[in-house]
N, C-alpha and C positions, 0 to 999 in steps of 0.2 A: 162717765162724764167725759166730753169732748173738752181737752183743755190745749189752747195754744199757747206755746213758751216760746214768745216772741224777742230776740236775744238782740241785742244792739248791733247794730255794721260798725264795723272798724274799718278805718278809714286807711284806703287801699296806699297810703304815704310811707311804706316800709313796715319793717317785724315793730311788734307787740313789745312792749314791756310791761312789766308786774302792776303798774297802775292801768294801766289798760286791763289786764284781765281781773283784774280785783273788784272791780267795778260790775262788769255785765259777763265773761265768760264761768268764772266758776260758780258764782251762787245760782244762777238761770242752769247751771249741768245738776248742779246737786239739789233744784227743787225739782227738774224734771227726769230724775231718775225716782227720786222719791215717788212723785206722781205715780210714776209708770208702777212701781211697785206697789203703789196702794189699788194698784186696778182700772185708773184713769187712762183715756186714750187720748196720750199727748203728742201733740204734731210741733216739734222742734224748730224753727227755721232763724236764719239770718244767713248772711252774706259782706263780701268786701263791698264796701263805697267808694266808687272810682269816679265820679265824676265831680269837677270845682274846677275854679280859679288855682288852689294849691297845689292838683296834679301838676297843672300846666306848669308853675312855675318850677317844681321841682325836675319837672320832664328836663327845661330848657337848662335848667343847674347840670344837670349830669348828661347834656346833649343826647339824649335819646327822647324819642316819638311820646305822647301818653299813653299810645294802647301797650308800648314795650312797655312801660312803668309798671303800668296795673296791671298786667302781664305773669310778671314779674312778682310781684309785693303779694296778689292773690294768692299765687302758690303759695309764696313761703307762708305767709298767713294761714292758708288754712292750713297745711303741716303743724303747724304749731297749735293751733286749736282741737283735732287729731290727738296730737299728741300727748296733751296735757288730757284728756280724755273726754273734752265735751260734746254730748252723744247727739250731735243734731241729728235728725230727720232728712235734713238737706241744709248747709251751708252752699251757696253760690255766688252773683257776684250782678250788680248791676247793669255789666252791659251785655247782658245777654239781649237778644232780639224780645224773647218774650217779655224781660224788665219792663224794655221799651213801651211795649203794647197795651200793657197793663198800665203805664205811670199815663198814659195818651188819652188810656179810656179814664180814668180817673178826672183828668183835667179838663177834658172836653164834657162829661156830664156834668160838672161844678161849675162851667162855662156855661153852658145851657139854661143852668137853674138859676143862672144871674150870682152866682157866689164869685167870678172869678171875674174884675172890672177892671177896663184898659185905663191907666194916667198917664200921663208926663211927668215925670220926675228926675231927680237930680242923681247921677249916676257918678263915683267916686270911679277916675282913672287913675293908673300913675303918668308922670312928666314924661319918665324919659324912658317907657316902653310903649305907651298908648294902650295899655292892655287895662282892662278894668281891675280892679279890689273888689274882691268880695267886701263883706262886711265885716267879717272875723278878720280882716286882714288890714283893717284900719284900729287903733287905738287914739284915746284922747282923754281929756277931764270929763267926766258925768254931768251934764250938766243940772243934775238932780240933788245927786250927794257930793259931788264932788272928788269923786272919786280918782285918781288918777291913770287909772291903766282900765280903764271900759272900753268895751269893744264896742264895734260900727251896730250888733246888732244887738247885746245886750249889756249891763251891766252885773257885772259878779257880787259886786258888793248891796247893792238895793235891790238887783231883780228886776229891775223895768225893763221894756226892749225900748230901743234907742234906734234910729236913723243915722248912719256917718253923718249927714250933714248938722246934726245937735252937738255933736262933741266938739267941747273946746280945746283947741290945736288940735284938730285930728294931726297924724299920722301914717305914715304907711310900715306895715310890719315886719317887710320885705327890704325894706331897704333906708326906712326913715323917713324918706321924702314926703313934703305937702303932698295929697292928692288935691286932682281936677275934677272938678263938680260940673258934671255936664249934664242938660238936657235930653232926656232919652223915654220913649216907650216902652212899658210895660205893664206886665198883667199883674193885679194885685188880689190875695184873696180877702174875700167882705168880710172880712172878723165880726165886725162890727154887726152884721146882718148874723152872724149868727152866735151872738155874745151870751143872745138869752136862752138860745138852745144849749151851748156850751156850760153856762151856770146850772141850770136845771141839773145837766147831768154830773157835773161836781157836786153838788149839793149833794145829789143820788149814793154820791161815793163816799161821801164826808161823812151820811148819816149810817153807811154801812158798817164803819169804825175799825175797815179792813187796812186801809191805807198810810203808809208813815206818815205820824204825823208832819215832818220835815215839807214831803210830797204835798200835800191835801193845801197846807196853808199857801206853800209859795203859788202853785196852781191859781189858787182863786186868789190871789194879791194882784197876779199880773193879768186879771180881768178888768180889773176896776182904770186901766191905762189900755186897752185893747184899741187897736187899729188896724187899718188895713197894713195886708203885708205882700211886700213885694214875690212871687213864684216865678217871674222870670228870669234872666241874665243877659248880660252882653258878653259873650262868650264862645267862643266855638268847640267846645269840647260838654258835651252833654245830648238829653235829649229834645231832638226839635219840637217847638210849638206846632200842635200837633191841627191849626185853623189854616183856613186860606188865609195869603196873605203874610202869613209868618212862620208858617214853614218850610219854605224855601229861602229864606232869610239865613245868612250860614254863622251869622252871629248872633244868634238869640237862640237860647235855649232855654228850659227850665232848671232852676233854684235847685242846687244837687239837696237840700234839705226838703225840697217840697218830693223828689224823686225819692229820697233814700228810705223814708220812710212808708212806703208803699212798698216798698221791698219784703217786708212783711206777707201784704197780700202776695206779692207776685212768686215770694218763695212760694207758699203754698199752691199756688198755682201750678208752677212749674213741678213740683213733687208730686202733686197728684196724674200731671201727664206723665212724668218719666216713671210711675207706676204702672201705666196705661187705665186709670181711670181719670180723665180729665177734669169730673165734676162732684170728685170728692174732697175738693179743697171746701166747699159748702157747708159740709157737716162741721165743721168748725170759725166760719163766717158768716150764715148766716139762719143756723140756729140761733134762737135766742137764749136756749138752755145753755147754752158753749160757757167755758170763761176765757177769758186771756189774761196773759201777764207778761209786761213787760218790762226788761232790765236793761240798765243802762247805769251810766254815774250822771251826780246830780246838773252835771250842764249841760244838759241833754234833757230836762225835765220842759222845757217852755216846748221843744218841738213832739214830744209824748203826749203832756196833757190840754195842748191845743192847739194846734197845730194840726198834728193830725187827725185828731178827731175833729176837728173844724173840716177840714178833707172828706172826711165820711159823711158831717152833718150835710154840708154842703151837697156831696154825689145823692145822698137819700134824698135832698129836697126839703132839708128838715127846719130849714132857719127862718125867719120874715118873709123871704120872697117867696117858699114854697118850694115845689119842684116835685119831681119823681126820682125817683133810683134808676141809674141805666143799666146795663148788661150784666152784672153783678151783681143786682138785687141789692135788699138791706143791708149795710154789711155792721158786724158785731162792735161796739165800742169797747174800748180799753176795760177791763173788768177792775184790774189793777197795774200801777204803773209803780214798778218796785223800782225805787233808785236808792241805789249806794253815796255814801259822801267820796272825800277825796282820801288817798294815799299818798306819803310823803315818805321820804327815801334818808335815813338819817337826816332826819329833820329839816327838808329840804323838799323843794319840788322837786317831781322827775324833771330834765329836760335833753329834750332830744338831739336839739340842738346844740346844748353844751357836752353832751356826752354822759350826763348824768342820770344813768336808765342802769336798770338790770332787765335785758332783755329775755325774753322767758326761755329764747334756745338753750340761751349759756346756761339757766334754772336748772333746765331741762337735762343735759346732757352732764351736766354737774352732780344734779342732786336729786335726778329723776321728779316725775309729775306730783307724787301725792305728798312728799315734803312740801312741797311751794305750796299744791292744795289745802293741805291742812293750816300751814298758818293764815293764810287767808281766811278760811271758815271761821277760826278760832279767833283771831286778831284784827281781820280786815276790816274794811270804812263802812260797815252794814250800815249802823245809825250815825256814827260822828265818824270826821275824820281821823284817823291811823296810821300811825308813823311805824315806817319797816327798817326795825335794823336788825344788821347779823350777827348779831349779839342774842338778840330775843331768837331770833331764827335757827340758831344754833341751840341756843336754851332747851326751846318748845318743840326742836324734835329731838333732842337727846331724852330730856324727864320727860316729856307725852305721850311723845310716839314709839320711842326706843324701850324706856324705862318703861313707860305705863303699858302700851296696847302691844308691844310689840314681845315685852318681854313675859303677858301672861300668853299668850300665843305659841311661843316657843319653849315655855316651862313645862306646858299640857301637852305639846305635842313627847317632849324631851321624854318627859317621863312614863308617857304610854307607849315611847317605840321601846324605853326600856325595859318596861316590867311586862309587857305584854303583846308587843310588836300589832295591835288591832285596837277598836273601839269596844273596851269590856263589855259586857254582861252586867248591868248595876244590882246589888241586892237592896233591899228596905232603905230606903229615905229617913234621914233623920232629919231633926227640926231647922238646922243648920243647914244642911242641904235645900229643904223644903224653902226655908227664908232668901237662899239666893237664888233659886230657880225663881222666884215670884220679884225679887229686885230686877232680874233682868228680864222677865216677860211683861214686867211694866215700865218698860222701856220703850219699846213698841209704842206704847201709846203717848207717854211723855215729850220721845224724840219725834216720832210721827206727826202726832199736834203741833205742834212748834217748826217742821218741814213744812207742814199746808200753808203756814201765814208768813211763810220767809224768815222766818226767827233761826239763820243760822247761825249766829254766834253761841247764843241757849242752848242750837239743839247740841250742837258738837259736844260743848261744855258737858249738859246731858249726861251722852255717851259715853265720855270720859270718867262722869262722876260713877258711873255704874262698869263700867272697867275697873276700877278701883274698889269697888264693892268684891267682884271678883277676885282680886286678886288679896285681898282682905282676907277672902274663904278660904282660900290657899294659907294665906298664912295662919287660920284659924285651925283648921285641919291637919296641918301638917303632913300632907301624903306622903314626904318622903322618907316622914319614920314610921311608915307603915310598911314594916320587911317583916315581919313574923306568918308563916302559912294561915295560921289561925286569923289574921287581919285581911287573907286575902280580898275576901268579900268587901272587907270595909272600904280597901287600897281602890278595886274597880269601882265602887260606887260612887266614889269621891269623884274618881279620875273621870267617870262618866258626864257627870255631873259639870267638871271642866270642863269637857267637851263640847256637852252640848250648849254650857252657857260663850264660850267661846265658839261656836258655831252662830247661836242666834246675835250674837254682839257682832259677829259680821256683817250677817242683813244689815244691823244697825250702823253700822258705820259705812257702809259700800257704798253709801250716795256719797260720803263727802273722799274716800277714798277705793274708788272701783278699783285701779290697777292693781294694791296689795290685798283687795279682797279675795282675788282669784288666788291667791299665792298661798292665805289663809285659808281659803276650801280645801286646795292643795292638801297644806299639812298638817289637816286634822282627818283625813282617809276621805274627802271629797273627789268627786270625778268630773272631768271635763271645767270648763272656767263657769266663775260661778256669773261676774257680771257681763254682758257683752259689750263688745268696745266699737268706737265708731272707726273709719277708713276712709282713706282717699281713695279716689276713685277719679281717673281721666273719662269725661262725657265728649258727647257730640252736642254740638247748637239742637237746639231742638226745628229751627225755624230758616227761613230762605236767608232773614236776613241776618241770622249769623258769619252767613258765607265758609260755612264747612268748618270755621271752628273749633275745636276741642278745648275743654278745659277741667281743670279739678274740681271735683265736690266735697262736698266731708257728705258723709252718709252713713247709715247702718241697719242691723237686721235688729231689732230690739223685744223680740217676740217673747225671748227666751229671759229676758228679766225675771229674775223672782219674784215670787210676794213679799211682803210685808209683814211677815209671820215667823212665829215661830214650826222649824221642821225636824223632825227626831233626826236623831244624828242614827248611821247605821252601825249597826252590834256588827262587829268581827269586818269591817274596813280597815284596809292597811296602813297602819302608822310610821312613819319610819324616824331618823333622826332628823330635823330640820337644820333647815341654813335659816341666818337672822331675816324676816321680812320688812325687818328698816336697818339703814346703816348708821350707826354712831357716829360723826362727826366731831371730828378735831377742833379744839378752840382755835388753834393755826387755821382755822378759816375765814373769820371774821377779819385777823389781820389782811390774809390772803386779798379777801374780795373789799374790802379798804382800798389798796395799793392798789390794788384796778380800777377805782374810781379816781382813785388820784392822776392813772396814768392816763383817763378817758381824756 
């Protein structure tokens, strides 16, 4: 089955912190490694989001250009996504020339088909730059709930989308000040024209019973309030309106939301050329057998579940007015739209602003990738929001990771470089052996089912409960007062038996911790790495109008993934003595990374 794991853009405004990947980079890496392992050909993509109103203003804070910004922030971004090990396909970045091309055909066939209508409207500036506010960059009272801190284009608290010009006292974000509400031109998309196409296909999803419930209700709440919605800007940093008449215009551009999320298609696009087959992005757009799935956190759900597919219905032609699909054909709708809640930081929002983030380098370089990984899986905002402290963080990789997975890994390796320096020779199975080869081979399917439907807090939970099984057997067995010649048999069978349930419990665990899987093939007499990892990579524009160029990708060769099975471990591989594959942690760290919040 063709599946696309369509990963959220991070928004190209500096490095990542732990709410940011919490949300869409690690659970979108650990269903599509799972995928890949169960046999599915999954095509990975996302990219940095570099164009808005908040490049620019950031640009002008720290007196450099935009293009240096996103330049800049790209890199380190995707180093950091890289690093933490999320295996895209192709991670890129929106200004590439191709982006362009592809966001221009999108807009002009939705134009076509009458989904995309010119008004006059009231356009928020600020005083004392003359630059426009986006709409996230204005706040005010709801005028609905009453809410106090709604932004210009939605409200957090009720859901509605909202116009700057509804909120009472708007705001500016930037700086405080009233904005100017000026008369301006622009193109809107017909929501409205295609509302009931939109429903139809919620409904579609609703009835499938695949989708969070959180997802499915807000979705079709903010149907019942649908209107047209603004896809252009007054702005010079974006892509130009791609008609006569307004493309030459050097302050109008499109809505970096109506762009970013076509990024999607246009990754795939671009990855299928820089394979050199251009029109195999297809098999995954527009089959109708394809699925997709996309992740993100939950304020990001209004531009996933209509938005863009309003984009799509519109380019097929699918709403009121009709229309045809242009050079793209039909292209696939959202199969699932998996969103995360929020992440909170000792009990706090992140903010970036105030300095209050753990940023994922510091994670990274502190406490390596699949620490952060795993609490995320196990603790992270999958269904409710989740509060991260280094208390718990400390906890859950000391008794988890350390104690639990880490410490039957290095018992089984410990004791077969002692007694036998290879992978015994097992004799007759006893019933105790038989009972926990069959707990961990029905793991596979427990933790597996519960990967397919995004159920990663379960599945890990899962894995963990049956790592504990294991080492249960251990202590049922007692291998280590098996020293008499006459036991020898029993001593290898045992140990075997470790083995290879400590081998299959790695498949099982490698999607949500790939880097110390490899570490664990390692040191149970495994050869070569067991999961493969993704890499940067410096490219070329593909296009004139890159103008030569170059920038990073995340990419990878993923052929060599394993299955999702159980596989005989080998008789007479070399066992040696292990080093720990996770590191204990000091309670002196919580204090530690305290006092660096204090000093942010």
């Amino acid at each position: 089955m063709k599946v696309l794991s369509a990963v959220a853009w991070p928004y190209a405004n500096g490095p990542r912190h732990l709410g940011h990947v919490a949300g869409f980079a690690v659970p979108s890496d650990v269903f599509s490694r799972y995928m890949r392992m169960a046999g599915h050909d999954v095509l990975m993509v996302s990219g940095s989001d570099e164009h808005g109103t908040p490049i620019l203003v950031l640009a002008d804070q720290e007196g450099v250009s935009a293009r240096d910004l996103v330049d800049r922030n790209h890199a380190i971004i995707a180093h950091e996504l890289a690093d933490l090990g999320c295996s895209y396909d192709l991670y890129t970045r929106t200004t590439t020339a191709n982006h362009y091309s592809v966001a221009q055909e999108l807009f002009t066939q939705v134009w076509k088909n009458g989904y995309m209508v010119e008004q006059t409207t009231r356009g928020a500036i600020s005083p004392s730059t003359g630059r426009t506010l986006p709409d996230r960059y204005i706040e005010g009272t709801c005028p609905i709930c009453s809410y106090p801190e709604a932004r210009g284009d939605q409200c957090d608290n009720c859901g509605n989308q909202l116009d700057p010009t509804e909120l009472i006292d708007p705001r500016s974000k930037v700086n405080g000040e009233t904005p100017e509400f000026i008369e301006t031109q622009h193109f809107f998309l017909d929501l409205p024209a295609l509302a009931d196409a939109l429903r139809d296909w919620l409904e579609g999803r609703e009835a499938s019973g695949t989708w969070r419930p959180n997802v499915i209700k807000f979705s079709l709440n903010i149907l019942d309030d649908i209107r047209p919605r603004a896809m252009t800007r007054d702005i010079d940093w974006g892509i130009p309106v791609p008609l006569e008449g307004w493309s030459d215009q050097p302050t109008k551009r499109l809505y970096v939301w109506f762009d970013a999320v076509i990024g999607y298609l246009s990754a795939s696009v671009e990855w299928a050329r820089r394979l050199g087959e251009p029109e195999r992005w297809r098999e995954w757009w527009n089959d109708p057998e394809a699925v997709s799935y996309y992740f993100m956190g939950k304020d990001n759900i209004t531009f996933h579940s209509q938005i863009w597919p309003a984009e799509l219905l519109g380019y097929a032609g699918r709403g009121s007015k009709g229309g045809e699909p242009g050079a793209f054909g039909e292209l696939n709708l959202p199969t699932e739209v998996v969103s995360s809640e929020y992440l909170t930081m000792e009990g706090k929002q992140f903010s970036t602003s105030r300095g209050y983030v753990i940023r994922i380098r510091d994670v990274l370089e502190r406490y390596g990738p699949d620490a952060i990984r795993y609490f995320i899986c196990a603790a992270g905002p999958e269904n409710q929001d989740s509060n991260f402290t280094w208390a718990e963080f400390v906890q859950r990789n000391n008794s988890e990771l350390v104690a639990g997975w880490g410490n039957l890994v290095n018992r089984t390796a410990a004791m077969v470089a002692k007694n036998f320096g290879e992978v015994p020779e097992p004799g007759p199975l006893e019933p105790v052996d038989e009972a926990v080869r069959a707990k961990v081979l029905a793991s596979f399917g427990t933790v597996g089912d519960l990967l397919a439907r995004q159920r990663i807090k379960q599945a890990v939970a899962e894995a963990m409960r049956t790592v504990g099984e294991v080492n249960k057997y251990v202590t049922d067995t007692e291998p280590f007062k098996l020293k008499g010649e006459d036991q020898r048999v029993r001593l290898a069978t045992v140990l075997h038996t470790l083995v290879q349930c400590v081998s299959d419990l790695n498949t099982v665990m490698s999607p949500f911790l790939p880097h110390s899987s490899n570490a664990v093939h390692l040191a149970i007499g495994g050869e070569g790495a067991f999961m493969p990892m993704p890499a940067v990579q410096d490219v070329a524009g593909l296009d004139a109008g890159d103008e030569g160029r170059s920038y990073p990708i995340v990419t990878g060769e993923y052929t060599s993934t394993p299955r999702w099975e159980s596989r005989p471990v080998r008789v007479g591989a070399g066992v040696t003595k292990p080093t720990p594959v996770f590191t204990k942690l000091d309670e002196s760290v919580v204090e530690d990374e305290l006092a660096r919040l204090e000093q942010s």
